[in-house]
C-alpha positions as CSV (number, residue, x, y, z in Angstrom):
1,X,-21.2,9.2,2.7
2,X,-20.1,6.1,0.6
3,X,-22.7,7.3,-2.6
4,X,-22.1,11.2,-2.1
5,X,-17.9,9.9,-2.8
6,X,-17.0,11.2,1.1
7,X,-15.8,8.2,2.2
8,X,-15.0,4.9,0.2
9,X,-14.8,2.3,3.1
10,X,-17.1,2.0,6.3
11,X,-15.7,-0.2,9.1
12,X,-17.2,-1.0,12.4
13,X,-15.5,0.2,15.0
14,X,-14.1,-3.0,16.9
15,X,-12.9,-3.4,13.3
16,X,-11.2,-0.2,12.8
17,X,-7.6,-0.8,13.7
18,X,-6.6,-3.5,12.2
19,X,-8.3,-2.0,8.7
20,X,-6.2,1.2,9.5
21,X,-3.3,-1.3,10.1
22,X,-4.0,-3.1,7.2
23,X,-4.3,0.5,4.8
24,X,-1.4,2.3,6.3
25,X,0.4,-1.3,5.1
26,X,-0.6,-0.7,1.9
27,X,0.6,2.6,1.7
28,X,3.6,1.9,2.8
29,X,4.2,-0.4,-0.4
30,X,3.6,1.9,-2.6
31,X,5.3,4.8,-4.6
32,X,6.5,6.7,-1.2
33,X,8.8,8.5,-3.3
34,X,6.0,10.0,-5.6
35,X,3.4,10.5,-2.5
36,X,6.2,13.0,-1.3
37,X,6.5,14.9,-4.5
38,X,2.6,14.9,-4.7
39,X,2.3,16.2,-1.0
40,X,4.7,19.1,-1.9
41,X,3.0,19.9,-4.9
42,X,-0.2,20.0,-3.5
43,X,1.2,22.2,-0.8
44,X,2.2,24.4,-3.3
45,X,-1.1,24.5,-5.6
46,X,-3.1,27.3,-3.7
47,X,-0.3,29.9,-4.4
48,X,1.5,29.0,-7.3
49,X,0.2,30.2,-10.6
50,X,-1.0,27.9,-13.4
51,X,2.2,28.3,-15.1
52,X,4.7,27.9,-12.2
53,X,2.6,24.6,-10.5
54,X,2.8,22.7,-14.5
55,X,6.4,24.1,-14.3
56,X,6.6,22.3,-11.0
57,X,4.8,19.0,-12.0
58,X,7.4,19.0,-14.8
59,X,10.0,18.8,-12.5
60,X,8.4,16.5,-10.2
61,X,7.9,14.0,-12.9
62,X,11.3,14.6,-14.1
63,X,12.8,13.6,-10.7
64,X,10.7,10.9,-10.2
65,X,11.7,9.3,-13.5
66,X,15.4,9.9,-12.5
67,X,14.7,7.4,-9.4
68,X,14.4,3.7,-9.4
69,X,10.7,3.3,-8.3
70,X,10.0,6.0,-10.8
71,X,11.8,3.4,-13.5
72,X,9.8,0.5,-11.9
73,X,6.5,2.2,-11.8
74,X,6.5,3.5,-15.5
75,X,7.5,-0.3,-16.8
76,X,5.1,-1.8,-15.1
77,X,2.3,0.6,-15.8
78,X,3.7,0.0,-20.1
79,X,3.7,-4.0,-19.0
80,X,0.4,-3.6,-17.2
81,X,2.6,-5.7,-14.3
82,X,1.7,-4.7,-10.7
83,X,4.8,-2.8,-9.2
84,X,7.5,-3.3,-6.1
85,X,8.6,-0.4,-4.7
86,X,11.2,0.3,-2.1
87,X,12.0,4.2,-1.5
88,X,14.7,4.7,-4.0
């Protein structure tokens, strides 16, 4: 599974929840604003047209830039700095 690209970790299972622990952490840290305008617009992508989903990306990233992690994220990816995001 790991060289077909189905799967990127393997973990025994006595291992397993504190790795899920340890991932759902990690998640957490991240851009949880732009994870929930990613979930909706992949929601959306099986019946929206071309045109109306780019529309919608537009808009997405437009919000997201309007936020503070979407602020955060953009200057740290110009300053090649790793990011601190808290939900707002």
């Amino acid at each position: 599974m790991l060289n077909w690209g189905i799967a990127s970790d393997l973990v025994a299972h006595d291992a397993l929840p504190a790795r899920a622990t340890a991932m759902a952490e990690e998640i957490a840290q991240g851009p949880t604003l732009a994870y929930g305008e990613t979930k909706r617009l992949l929601l959306n992508c099986f019946s929206d047209s071309l045109e109306g989903q780019m529309e919608q990306e537009a808009r997405a990233i437009h919000r997201s830039l309007r936020t503070s992690d979407g602020r955060v994220g953009v200057g740290c990816f110009v300053q090649k700095k790793n990011a601190s995001f808290e939900g707002r």
